[in-house]
C-alpha positions, -999 to 999 in steps of 0.1 A, spaced: -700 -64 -511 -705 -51 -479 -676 -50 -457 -690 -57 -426 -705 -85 -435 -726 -108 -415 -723 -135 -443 -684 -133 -447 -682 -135 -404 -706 -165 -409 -687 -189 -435 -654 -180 -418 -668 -191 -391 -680 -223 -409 -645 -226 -420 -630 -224 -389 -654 -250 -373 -652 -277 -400 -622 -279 -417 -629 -312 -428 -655 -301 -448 -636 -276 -470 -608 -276 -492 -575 -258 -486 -557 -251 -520 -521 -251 -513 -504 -216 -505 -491 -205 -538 -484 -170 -520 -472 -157 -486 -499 -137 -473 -534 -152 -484 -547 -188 -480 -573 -200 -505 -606 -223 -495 -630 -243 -516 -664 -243 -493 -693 -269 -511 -717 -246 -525 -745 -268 -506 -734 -245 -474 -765 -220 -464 -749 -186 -472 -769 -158 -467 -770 -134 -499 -749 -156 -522 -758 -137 -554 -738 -108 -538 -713 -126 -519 -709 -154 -542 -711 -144 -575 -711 -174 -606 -679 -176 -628 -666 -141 -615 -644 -125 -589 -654 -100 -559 -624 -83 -544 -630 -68 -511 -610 -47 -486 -628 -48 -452 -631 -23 -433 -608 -17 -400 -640 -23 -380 -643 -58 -397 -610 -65 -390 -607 -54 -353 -641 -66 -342 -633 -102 -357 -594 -100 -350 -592 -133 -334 -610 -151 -362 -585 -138 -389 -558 -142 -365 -563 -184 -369 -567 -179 -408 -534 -156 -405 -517 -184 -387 -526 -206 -423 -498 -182 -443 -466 -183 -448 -457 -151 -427 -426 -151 -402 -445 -123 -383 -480 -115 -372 -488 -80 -383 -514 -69 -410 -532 -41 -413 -557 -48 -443 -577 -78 -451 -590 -82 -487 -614 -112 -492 -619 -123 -525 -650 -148 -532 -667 -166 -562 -690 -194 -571 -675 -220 -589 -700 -235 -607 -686 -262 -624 -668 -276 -592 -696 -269 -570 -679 -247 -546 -675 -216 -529 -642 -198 -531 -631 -180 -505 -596 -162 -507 -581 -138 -476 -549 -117 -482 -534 -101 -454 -511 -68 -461 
């Protein structure tokens, strides 16, 4: 995956404009937040961004993170952390086949 990806900024965007159209797994862990996205959402690249029935981890790079700082600031705001500071962002994303969704997985160290 590239890390300054174009498709990533474009389904957290998605995300952040209709949450009613995704689905927020409940926070199992402090620092990430987990979303189901219908796999009918136009996502550029999904072979490479989306694989089927497998995992790709992804640390972004700090130009990722600083250019789209206010984004991952709301998603941040979705943990369970007493205190805004992370330095990384790793973004895990799958295809879900079977369920028909996206997944879409941000942990913030």
């Amino acid at each position: 995956m590239a890390s300054n990806s174009d498709s990533i900024y474009n389904v957290l965007t998605f995300v952040q404009r209709h949450p009613d159209r995704v689905v927020f797994k409940p926070r199992e862990y402090a620092n990430s937040v987990t979303i189901g996205i219908p796999d009918s959402v136009k996502v550029s690249d999904p072979d490479i961004y989306f694989p089927s029935n497998r995992l790709s981890v992804n640390l972004m790079d700090d130009s990722f993170v600083g250019e789209n700082g206010e984004l991952l600031n709301r998603f941040y705001e979705l943990t369970k952390q007493s205190k805004p500071d992370y330095q990384d962002v790793w973004i895990t994303t799958g295809h879900l086949k079977t369920d028909q969704l996206y997944l879409l997985d941000l942990s913030f160290e």
